[in-house]
Backbone bond lengths (Angstrom), bond angles and torsions (degrees), N, CA, C in turn:
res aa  C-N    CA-C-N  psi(-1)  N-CA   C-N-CA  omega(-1)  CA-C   N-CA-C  phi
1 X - - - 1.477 - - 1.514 108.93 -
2 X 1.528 109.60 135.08 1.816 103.35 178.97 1.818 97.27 -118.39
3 X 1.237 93.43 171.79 1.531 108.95 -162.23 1.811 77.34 -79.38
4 X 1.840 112.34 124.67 1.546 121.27 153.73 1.229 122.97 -41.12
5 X 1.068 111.62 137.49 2.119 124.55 -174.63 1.359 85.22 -113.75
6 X 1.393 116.15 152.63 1.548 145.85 -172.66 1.406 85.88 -42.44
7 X 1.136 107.94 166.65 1.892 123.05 -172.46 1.312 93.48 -133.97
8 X 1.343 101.49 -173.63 1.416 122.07 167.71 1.840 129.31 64.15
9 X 1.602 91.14 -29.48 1.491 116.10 175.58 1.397 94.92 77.20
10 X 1.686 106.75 61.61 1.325 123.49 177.11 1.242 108.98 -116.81
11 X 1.273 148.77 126.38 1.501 137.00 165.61 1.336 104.90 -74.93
12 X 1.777 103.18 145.74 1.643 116.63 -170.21 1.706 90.46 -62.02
13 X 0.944 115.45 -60.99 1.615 111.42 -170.79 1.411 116.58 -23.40
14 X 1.827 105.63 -67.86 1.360 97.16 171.96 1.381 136.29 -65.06
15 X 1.399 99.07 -25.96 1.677 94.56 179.81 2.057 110.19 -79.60
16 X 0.988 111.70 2.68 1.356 112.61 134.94 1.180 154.98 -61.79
17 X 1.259 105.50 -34.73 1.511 148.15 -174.80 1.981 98.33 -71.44
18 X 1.603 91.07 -65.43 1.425 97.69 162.40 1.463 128.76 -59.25
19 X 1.175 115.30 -64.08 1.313 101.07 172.57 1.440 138.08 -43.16
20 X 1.597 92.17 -50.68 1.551 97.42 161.22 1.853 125.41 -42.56
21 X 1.011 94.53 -42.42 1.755 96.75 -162.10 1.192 104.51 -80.97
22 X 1.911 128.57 -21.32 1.476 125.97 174.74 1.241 95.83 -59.72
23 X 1.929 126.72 -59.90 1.162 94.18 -136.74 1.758 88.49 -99.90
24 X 0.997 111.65 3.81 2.275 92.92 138.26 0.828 153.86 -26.71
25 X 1.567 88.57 -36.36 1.642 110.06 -179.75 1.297 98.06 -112.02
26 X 1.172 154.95 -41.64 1.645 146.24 178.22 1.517 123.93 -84.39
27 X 1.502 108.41 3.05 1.551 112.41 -174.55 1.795 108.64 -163.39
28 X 1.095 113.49 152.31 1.517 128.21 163.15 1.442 106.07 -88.80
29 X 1.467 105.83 155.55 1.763 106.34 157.23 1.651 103.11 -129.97
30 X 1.374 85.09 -177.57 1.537 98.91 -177.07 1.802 109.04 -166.54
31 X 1.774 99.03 98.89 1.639 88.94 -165.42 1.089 117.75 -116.75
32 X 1.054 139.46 154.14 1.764 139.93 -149.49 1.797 100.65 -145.11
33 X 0.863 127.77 119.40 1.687 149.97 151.07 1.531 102.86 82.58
34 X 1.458 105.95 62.10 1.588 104.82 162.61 1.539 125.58 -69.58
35 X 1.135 91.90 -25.00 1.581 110.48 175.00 1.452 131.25 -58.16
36 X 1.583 102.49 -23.63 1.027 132.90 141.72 1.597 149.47 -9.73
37 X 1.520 84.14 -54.29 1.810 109.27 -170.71 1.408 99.55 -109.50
38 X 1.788 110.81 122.87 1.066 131.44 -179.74 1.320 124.94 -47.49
39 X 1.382 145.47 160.30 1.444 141.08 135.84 1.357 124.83 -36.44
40 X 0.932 132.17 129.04 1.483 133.35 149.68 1.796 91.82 90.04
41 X 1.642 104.56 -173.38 1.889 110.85 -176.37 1.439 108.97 -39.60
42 X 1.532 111.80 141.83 1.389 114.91 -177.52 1.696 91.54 -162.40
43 X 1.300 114.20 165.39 1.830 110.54 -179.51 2.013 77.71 -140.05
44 X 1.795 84.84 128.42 1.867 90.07 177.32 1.472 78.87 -117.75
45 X 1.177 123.25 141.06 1.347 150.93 -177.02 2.814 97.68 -119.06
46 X 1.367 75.08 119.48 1.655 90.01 -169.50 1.468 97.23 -130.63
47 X 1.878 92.13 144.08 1.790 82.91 158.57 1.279 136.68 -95.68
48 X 1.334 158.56 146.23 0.724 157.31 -166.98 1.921 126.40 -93.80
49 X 1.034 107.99 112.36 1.100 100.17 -168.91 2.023 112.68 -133.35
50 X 1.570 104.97 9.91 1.844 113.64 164.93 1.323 99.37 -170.45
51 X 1.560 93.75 160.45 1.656 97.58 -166.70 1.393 98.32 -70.44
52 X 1.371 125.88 -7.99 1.462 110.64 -174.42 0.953 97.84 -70.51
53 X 1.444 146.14 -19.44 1.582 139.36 -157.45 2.219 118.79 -42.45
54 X 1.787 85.12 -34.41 1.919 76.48 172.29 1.127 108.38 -82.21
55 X 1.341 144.98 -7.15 1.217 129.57 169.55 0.909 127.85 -75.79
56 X 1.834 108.98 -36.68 1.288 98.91 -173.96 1.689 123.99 -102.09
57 X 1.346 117.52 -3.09 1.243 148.49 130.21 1.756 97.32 -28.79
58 X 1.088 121.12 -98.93 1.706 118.93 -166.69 1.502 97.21 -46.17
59 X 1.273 133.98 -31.45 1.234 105.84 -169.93 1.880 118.53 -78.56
60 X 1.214 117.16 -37.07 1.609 124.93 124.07 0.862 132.40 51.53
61 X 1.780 84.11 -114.57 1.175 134.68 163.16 1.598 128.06 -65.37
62 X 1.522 136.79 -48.84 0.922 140.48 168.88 1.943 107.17 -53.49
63 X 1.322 99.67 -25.43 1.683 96.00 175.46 1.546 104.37 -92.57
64 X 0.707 124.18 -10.10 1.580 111.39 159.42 1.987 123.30 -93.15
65 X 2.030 101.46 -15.22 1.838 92.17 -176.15 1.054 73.62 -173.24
66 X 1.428 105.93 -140.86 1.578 132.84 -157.40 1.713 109.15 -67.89
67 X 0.937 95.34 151.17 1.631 99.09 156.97 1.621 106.36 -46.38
68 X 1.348 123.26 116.65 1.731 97.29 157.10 1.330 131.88 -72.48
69 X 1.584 116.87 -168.75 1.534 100.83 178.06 2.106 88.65 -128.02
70 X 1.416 131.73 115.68 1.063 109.23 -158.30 2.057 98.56 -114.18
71 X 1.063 127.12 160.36 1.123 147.71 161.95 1.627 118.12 -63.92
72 X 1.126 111.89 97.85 1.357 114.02 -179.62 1.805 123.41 -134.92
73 X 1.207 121.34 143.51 1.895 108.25 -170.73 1.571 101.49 -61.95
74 X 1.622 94.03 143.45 1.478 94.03 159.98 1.200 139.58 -30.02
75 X 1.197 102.13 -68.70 1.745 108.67 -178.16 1.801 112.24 -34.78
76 X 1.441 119.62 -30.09 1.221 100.60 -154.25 1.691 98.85 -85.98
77 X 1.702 119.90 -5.91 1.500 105.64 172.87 1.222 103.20 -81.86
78 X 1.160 149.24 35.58 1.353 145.16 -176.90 1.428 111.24 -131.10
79 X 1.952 101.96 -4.54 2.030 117.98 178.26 1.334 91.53 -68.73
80 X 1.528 109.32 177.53 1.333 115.31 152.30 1.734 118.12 -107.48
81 X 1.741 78.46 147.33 1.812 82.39 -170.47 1.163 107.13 98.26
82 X 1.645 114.57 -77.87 1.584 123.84 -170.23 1.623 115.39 -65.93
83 X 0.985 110.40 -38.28 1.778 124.52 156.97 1.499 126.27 -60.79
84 X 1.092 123.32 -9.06 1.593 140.66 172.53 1.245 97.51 -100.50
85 X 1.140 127.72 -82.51 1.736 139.54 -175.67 1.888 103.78 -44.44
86 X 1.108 126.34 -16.16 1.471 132.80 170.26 1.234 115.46 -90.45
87 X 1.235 118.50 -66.82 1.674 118.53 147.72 1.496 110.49 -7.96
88 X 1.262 105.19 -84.22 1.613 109.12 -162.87 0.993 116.92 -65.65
89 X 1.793 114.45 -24.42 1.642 112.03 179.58 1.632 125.23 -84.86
90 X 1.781 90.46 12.00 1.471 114.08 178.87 1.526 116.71 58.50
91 X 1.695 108.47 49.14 1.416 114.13 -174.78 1.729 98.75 -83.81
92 X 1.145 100.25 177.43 1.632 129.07 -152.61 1.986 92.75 -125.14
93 X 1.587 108.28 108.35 1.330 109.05 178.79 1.354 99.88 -90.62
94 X 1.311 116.46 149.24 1.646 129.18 -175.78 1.876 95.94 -132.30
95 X 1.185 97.44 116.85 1.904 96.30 167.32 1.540 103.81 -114.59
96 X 1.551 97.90 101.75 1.778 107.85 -173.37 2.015 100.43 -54.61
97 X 1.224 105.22 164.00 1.618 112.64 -178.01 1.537 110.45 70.47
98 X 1.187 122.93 -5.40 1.379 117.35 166.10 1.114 143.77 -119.27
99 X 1.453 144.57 -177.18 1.432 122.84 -166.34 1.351 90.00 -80.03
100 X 1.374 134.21 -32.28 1.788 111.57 174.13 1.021 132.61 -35.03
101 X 1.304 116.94 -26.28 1.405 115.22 174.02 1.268 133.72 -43.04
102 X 1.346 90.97 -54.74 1.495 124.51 -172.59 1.635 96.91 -61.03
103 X 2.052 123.27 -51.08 1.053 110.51 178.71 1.381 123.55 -70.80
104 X 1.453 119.14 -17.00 1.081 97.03 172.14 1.689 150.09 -73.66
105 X 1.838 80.22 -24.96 1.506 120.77 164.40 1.715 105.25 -33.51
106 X 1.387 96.77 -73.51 1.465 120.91 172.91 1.636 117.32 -41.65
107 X 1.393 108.48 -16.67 1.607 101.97 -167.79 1.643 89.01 -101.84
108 X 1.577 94.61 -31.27 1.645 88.72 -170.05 1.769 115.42 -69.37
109 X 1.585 104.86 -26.88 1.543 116.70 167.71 1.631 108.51 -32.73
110 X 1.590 98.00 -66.68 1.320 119.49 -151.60 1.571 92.92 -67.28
111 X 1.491 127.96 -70.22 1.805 119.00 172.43 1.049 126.19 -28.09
112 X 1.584 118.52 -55.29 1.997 118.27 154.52 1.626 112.29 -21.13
113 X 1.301 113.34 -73.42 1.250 149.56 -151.46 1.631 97.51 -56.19
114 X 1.156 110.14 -79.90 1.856 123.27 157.08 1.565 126.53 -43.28
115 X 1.462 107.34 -4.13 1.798 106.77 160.17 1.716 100.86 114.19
116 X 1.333 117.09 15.07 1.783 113.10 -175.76 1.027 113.74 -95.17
117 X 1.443 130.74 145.94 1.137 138.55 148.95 1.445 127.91 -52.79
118 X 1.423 130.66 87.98 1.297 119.04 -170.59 1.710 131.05 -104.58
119 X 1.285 117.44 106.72 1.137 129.74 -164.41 1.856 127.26 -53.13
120 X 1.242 148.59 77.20 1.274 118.65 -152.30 1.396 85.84 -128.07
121 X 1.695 112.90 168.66 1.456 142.44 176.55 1.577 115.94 -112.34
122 X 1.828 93.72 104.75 1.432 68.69 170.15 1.516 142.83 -93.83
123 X 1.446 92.21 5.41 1.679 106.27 165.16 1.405 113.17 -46.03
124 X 1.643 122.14 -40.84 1.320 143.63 -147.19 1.641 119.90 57.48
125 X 1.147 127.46 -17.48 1.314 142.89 173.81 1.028 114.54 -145.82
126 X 1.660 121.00 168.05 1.678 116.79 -168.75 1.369 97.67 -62.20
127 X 1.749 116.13 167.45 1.263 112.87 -170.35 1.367 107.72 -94.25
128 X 1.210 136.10 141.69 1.460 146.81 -153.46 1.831 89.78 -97.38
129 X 1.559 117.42 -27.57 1.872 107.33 -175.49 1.711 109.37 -50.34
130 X 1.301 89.21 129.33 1.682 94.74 -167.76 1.916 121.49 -50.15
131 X 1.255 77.43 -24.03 1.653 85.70 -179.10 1.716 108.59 -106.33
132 X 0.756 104.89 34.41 1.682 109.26 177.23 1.946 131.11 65.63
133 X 1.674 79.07 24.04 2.220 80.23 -164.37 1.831 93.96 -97.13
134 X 1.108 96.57 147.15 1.981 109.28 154.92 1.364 105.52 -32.17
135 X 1.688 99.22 122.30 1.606 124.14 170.09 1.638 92.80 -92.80
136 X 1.660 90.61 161.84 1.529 109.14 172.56 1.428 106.87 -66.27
137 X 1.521 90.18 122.00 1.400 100.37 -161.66 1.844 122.38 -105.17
138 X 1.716 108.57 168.45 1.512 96.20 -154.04 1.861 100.15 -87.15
139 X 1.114 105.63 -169.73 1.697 100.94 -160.03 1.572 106.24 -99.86
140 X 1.536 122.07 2.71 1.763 124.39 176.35 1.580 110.62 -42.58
141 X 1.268 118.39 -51.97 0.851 111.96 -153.56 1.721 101.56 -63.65
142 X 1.800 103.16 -71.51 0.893 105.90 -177.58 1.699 124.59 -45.57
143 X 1.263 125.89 -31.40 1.531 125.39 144.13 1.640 135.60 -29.04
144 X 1.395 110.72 -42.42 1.194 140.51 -165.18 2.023 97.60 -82.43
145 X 1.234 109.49 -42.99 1.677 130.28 -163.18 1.638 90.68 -93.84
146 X 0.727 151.09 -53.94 1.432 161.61 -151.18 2.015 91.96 -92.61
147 X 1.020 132.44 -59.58 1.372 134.72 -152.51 1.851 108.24 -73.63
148 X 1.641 78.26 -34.73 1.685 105.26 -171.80 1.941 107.25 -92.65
149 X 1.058 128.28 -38.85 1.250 147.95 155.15 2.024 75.70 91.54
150 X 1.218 124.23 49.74 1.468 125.32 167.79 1.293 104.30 -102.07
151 X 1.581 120.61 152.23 1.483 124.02 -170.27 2.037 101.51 -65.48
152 X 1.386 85.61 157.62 1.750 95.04 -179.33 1.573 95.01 -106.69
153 X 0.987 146.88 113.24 1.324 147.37 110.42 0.983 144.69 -0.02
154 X 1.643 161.70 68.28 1.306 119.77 -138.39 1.883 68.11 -116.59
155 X 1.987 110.02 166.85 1.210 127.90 -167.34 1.299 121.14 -162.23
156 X 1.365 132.58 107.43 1.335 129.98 -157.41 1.693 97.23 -131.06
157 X 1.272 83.44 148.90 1.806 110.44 -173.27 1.693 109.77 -142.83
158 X 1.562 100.66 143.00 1.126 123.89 173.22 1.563 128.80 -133.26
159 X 1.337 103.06 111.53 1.852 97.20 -169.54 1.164 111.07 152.80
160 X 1.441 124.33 -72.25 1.477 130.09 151.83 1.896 100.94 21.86
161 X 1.181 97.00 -76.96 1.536 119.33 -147.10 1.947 111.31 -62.81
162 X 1.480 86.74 -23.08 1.295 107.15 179.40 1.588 105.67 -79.65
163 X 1.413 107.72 -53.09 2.068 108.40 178.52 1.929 103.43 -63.98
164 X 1.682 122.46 -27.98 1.022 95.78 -154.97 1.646 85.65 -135.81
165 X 1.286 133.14 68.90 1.891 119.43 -152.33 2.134 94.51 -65.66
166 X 1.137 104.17 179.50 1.421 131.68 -163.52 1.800 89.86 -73.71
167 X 1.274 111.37 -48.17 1.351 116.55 -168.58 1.675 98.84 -128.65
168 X 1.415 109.11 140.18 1.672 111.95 142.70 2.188 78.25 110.05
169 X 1.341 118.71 -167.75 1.441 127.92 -151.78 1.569 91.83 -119.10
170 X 1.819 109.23 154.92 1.722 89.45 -170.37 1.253 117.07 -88.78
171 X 1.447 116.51 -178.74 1.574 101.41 -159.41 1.552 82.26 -137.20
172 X 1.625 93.42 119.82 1.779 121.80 173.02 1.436 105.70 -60.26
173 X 1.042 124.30 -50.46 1.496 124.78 -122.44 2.036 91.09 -126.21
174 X 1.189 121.98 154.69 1.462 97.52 -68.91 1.551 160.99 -68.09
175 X 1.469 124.06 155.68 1.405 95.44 -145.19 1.445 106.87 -44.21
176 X 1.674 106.80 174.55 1.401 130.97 -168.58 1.725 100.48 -106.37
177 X 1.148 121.57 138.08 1.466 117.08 156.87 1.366 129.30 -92.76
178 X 1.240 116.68 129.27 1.740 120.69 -163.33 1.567 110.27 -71.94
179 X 0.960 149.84 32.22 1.857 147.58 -138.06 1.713 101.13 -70.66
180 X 0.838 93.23 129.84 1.565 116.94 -164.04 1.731 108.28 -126.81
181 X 1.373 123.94 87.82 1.445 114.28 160.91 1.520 114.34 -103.32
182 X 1.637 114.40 131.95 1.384 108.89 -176.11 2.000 89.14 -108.57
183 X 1.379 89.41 136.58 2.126 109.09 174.79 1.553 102.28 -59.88
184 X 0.806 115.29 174.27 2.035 135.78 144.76 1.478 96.94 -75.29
185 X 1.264 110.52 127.24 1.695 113.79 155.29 1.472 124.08 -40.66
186 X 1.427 111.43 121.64 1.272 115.20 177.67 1.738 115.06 -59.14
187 X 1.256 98.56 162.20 1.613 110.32 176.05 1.027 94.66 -103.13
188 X 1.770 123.00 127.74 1.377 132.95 166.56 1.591 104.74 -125.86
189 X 1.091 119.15 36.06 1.620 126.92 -169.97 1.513 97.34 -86.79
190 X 1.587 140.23 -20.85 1.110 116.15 153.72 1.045 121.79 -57.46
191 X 1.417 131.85 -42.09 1.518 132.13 -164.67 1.406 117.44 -84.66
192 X 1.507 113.55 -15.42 1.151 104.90 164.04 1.377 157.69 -58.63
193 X 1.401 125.71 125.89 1.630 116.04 -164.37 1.262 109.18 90.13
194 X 1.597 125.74 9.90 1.498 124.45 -166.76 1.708 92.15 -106.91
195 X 1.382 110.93 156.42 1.875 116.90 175.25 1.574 88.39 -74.93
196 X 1.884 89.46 129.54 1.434 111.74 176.38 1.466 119.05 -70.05
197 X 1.340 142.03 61.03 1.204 159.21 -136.46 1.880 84.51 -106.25
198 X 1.637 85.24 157.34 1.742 92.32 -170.52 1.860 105.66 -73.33
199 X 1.680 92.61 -19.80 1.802 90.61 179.25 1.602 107.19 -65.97
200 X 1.324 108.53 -43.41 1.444 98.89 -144.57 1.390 88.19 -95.22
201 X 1.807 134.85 7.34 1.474 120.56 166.51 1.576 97.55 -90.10
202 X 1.269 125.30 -33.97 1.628 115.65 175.62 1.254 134.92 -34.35
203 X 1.912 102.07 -62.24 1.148 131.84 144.66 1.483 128.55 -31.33
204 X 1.255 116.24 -40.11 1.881 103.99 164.32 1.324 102.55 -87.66
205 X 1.564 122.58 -27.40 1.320 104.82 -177.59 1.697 126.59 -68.47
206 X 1.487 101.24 -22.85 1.148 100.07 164.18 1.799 136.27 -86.58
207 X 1.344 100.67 15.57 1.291 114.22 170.19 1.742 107.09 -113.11
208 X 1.195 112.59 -9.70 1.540 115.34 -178.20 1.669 112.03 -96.32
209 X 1.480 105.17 -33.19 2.222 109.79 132.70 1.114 127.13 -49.88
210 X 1.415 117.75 -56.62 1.364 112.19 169.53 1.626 116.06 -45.62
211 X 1.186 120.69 -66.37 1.087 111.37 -142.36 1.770 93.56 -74.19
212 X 1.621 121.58 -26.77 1.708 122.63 -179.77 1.640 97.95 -54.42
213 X 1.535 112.10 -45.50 1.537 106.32 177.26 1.156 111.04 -46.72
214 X 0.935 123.37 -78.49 1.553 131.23 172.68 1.592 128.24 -11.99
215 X 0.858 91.21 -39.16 1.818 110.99 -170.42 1.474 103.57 -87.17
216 X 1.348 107.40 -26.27 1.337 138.31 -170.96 1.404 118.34 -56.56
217 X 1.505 89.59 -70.24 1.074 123.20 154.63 1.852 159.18 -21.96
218 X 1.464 74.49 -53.52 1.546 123.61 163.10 1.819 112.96 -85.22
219 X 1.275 116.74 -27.25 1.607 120.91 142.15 1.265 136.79 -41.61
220 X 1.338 107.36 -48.17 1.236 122.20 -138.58 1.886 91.29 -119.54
221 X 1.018 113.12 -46.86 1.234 108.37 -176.92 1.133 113.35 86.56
222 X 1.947 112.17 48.33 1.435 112.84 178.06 1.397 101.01 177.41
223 X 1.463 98.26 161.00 2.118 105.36 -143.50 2.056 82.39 -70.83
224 X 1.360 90.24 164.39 1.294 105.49 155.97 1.451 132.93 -88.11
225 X 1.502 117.16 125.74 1.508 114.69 -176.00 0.947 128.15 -93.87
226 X 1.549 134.62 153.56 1.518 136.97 -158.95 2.082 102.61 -40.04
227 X 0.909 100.73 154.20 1.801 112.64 179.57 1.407 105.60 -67.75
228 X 1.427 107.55 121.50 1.702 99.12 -172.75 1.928 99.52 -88.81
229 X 1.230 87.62 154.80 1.711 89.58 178.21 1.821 119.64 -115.09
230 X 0.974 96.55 127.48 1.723 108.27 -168.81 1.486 111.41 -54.39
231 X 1.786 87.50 -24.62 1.953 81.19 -155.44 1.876 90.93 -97.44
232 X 1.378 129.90 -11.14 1.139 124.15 170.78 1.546 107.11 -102.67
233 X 0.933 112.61 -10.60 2.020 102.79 -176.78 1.436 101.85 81.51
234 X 0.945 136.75 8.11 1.246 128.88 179.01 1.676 129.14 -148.74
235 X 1.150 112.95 179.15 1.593 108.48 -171.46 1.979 111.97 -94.25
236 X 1.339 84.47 132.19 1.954 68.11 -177.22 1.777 98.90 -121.06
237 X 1.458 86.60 171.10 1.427 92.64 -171.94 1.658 129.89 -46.38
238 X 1.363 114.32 143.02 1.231 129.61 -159.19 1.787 107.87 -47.81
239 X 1.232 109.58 162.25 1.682 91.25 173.48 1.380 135.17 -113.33
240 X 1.251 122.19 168.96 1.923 81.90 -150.14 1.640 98.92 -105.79
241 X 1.160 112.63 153.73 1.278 113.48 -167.07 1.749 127.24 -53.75
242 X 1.128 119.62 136.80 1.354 134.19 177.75 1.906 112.07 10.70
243 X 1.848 91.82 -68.09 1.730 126.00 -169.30 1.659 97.78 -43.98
244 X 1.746 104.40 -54.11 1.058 103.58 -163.65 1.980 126.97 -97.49
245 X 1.738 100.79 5.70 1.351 105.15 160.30 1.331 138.79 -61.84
246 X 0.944 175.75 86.97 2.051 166.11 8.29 1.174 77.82 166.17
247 X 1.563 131.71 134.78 1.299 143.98 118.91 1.178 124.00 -11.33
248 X 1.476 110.55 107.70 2.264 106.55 179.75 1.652 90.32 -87.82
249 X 1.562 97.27 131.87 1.333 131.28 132.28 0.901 153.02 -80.04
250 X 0.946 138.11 94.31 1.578 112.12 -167.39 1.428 131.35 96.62
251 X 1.401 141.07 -169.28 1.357 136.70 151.90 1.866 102.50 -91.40
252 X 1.330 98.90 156.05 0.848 111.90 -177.38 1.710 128.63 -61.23
């Protein structure tokens, strides 16, 4: 599998141009710390909360630098609309449970590596927490930041969900606001140069939630609640801060 080149025989420019100007007309934004996001390869780790999220993510983003190149499940280049607009925005298909993964991982290495902005979720799918916050999340990203030694990003948005909800047809009226806070790049300079062991990728991953909560947070105008978990249906206890987590050794 190779990383998709623009389709359609559309230039990225314009199909920016477009995108941008639809959701002009169907939504407001409101964006906070572009200033934020480095020059050149970087991995921004976001939560996800509607499939519109690569759109409205690249649109963003392309106003602050490059086109990004973002990480998204297969199935959705195969939607309509949302599968064209991915194509061209030169997204990166991931089919979880398979060895693709792994290649895509690998493609996304290599785009970091060559100067891209690379978009990933660490929910991996919209987030199932009933109220819309970051699930315990999977370890790509932090894999991706660690392998590449490129800044991590963390980036939280609110709104999406409102122009495009999880279930039911989207709702125009009234418009939705896109809220967009981008973090300061995390410091992962302890972890660096350490064997990428599933403990010690958990462990950043659960500080690369934290900190999207956070940002989240600061959206919304309300505390963050314990991390809900996919594989129990429910929320488990809070996590305890950085100072007071055990030193990983080893594999788990």
């Amino acid at each position: 599998m190779s990383l998709l080149q623009p389709g359609l025989g559309v230039p990225l420019g314009a199909a920016a141009v477009v995108v941008r100007g639809v959701l002009r007309t169907v939504s407001r934004h409101e964006w906070r710390g572009l200033e934020n996001l480095p020059d050149g390869g970087c991995v921004i780790a976001a939560n996800h909360v509607s499939w519109l999220d690569p759109v409205t993510l690249a649109d963003v983003l392309v106003a602050a630098g490059p086109v990004p190149r973002i990480l998204a499940k297969e199935s959705l280049f195969r939607a309509p609309v949302l599968g064209g607009v991915l194509r061209v925005m030169r997204g990166v298909p991931v089919s979880r449970g398979t060895g693709d993964a792994a290649v895509a991982l690998q493609h996304a290495v290599d785009a970091v590596r060559s100067g891209d902005r690379v978009v990933i979720f660490p929910d991996g799918t919209l987030t199932k927490d009933p109220d819309g916050w970051p699930m315990v999340g999977k370890t790509g990203a932090a894999r991706l930041a660690l392998t590449t030694g490129a800044p991590l990003v963390p980036l939280a948005q609110w709104g999406p969900q409102q122009l495009l909800p999880r279930k039911g047809r989207p709702r125009l009226f009234p418009r939705p606001t896109m809220r967009v806070l981008v973090g300061e790049p995390m410091d992962l300079a302890a972890y660096q140069g350490r064997p990428l062991t599933q403990a010690l990728l958990r462990e950043v991953t659960e500080l690369v939630v934290d900190a999207i909560a956070e940002l989240l947070s600061q959206l919304r105008e309300e505390p963050v609640p314990p991390r809900w978990d996919p594989r129990t249906g429910s929320r488990r206890p809070a996590v305890a801060p950085p100072a007071a987590r055990p030193e990983v050794e080893g594999a788990p």
